[in-house]
N, C-alpha and C positions, 0 to 999 in steps of 0.2 A: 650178616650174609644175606644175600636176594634170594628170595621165594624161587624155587622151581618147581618146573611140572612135574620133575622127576621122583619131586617128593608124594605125588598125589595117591594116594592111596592104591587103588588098583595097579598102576603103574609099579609101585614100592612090590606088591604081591608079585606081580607076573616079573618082574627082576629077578626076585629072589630062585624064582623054579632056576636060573642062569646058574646058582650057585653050585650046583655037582657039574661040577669044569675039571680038568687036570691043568688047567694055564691062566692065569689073573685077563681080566677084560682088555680090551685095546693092544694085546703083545705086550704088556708092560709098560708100555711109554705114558707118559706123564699125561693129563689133563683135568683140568678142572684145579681144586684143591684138594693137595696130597692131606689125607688125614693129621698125620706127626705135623704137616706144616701148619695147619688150620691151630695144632695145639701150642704149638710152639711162639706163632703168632699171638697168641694168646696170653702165653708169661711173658712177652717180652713188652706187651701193650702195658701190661702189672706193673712194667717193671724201665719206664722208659726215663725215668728220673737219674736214675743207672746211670744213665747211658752220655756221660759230659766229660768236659775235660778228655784229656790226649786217651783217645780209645784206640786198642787192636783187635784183628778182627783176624781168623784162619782162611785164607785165599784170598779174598777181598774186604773193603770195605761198604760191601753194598747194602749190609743192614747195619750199622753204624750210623750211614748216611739217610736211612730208610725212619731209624726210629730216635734218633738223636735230636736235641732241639740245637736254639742257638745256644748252648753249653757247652756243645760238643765243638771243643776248640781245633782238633787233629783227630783226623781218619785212616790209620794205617793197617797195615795190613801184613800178616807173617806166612813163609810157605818155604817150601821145597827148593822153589827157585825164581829168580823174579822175572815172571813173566808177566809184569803190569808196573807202570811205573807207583801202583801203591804199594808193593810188597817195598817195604824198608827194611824189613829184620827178614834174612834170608836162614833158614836154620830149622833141622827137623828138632823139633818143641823137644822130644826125649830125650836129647843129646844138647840141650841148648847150657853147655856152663858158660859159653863163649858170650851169652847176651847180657850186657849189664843190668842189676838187678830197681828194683821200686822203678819205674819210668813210664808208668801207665796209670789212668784214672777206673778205666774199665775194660774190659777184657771178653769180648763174644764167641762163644768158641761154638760152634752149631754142627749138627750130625757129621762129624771128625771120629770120636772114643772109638767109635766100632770098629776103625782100622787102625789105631794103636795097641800096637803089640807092648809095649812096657808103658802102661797106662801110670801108673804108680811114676814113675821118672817125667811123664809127660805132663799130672799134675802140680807134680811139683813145682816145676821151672815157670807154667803158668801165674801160678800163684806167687812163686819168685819177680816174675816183671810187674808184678802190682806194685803200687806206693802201697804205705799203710791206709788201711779205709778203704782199699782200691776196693771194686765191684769183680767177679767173674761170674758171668753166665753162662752156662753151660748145657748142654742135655746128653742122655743117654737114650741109646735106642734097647727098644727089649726085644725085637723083631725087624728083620725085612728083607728081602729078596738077597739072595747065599749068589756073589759070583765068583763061583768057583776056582776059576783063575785069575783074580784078581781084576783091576782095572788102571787101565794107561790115561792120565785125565792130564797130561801134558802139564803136570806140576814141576818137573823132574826125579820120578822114580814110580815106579808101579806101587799101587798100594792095593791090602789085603782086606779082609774083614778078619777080623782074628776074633771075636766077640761081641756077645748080647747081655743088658746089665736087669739085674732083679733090684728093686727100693734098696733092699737089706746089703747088696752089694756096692747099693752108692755109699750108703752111710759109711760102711766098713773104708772102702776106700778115700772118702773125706776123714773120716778121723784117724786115719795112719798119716797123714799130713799133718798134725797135731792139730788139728781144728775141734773145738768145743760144739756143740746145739746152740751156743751165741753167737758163734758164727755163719753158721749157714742155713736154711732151708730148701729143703726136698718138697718139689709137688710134682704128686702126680697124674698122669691122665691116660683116661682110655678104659675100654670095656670089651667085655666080648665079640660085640656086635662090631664095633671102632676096630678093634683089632681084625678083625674077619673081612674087615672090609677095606682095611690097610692093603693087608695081601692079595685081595683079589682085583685092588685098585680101583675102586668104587672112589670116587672123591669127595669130600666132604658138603659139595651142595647135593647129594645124592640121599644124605641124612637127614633128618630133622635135628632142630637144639635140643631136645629132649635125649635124644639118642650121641649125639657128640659130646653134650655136658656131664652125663653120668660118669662116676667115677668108681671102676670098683677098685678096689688094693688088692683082686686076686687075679684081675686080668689087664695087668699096665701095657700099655702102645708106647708114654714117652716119660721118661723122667727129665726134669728140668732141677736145677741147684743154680738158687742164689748164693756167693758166699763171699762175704767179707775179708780180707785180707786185717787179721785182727792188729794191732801195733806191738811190735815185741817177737812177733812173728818168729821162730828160730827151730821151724822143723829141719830135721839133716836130712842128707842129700841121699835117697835109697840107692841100694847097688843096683847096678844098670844090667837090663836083660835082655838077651836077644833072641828071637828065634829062631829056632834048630830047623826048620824045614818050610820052603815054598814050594808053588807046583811048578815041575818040569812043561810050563807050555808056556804062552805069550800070552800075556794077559789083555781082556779084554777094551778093545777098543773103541771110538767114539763115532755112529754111522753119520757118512757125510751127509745124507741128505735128511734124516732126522734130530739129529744132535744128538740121539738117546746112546746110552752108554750100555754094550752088553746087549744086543737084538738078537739072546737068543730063544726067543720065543717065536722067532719067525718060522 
């Protein structure tokens, strides 16, 4: 990442007095690099060997195409509804018995869990479209901006934030999938500082590497899971769960003249 002034010492000081705010910097809109994505960027660089043969991707294929070499022979993409000619596989992931099973080599699934409400049926059927060997990568969030009445992102259906995950929560939920420690690896990232700055929107050239590379295991930003699709594979299918309660309004929408989703911080 490039040197900025913004890391310059005095500058870093008189920043920081900005920190007793009630509202994150800029109204919340995006700039610079988002923390989780600087980290996430990061296992996926680890991990770009992954990334061949027929891949799918949640909404698009844009990091597919982003981090894929010439391996990556097919770039599709699964959603709600196809509103791009790459979605192929039309089908919300938690409800997918309908999709035929091993037909992928690799599988990216990026800041999605948080608004999966039966997250257990959604890993499954994931891990279902692998071949044997197949790759999925994934992440969890442990934090991030709560929109309370959800969000309309013209996939077809509002979706929620229904959850934040803890390490000990990934593990639990890979290994109800029957997956073994040979199967998969957990890494994690993020710190106090990272996290603090997640929320208030500070973006990642605002840090130094010293301060984004630290990793504590008592203050996680993002979990990321490599896992394997083991051969033999024959976890059963969890019963399927729904949720009992969304909110009585209209879910937040996307401002025309910024793209940002949720302005309300204005």
């Amino acid at each position: 990442m490039k040197s900025s002034w913004l890391r310059w010492p005095l500058v870093r000081q008189l920043r920081a007095i900005q920190f007793r705010r009630l509202r994150p910097f800029n109204g919340g809109a995006p700039r610079g690099t988002v923390v989780v994505r600087y980290y996430w960027a990061d296992f996926l660089e680890k991990h770009r060997a992954d990334i061949q043969g027929r891949g799918l991707e949640i909404g698009s294929a844009d990091t597919l195409r982003q981090y894929g070499s010439e391996a990556l022979r097919q770039a599709h993409a699964i959603d709600l509804a196809a509103h791009s000619p790459e979605v192929k596989l039309v089908a919300d992931l938690s409800r997918g018995d309908h999709l035929p099973a091993e037909q992928y080599d690799c599988f990216v699934i990026q800041f999605t869990t948080a608004v999966i409400y039966d997250i257990d049926a959604f890993l499954y059927h994931a891990i279902r479209l692998l071949k044997p060997g197949g790759v999925l990568l994934i992440n969890f969030w442990t934090m991030d901006f709560y929109f309370h009445n959800g969000l309309d992102m013209g996939t077809g259906a509002p979706i929620y934030m229904h959850r934040w995950f803890t390490p000990i929560q990934v593990h639990d939920l890979l290994r109800r999938q029957e997956l073994s420690g040979e199967d998969y690896q957990v890494s994690v990232y993020g710190n106090l500082l990272t996290r603090m700055a997640f929320l208030m929107n500070l973006p990642a050239e605002e840090l130094t590497g010293e301060e984004l590379n630290h990793a504590d295991p008592g203050q996680p930003l993002l979990i990321c899971a490599r896992i394997v699709k083991p051969v033999g594979w024959r976890a059963e299918k969890p019963p399927y769960r729904d949720a009992a309660w969304f909110p009585d309004a209209p879910p937040l929408q996307r401002g025309q003249e910024t793209g940002q989703y949720g302005e309300h911080y204005k």
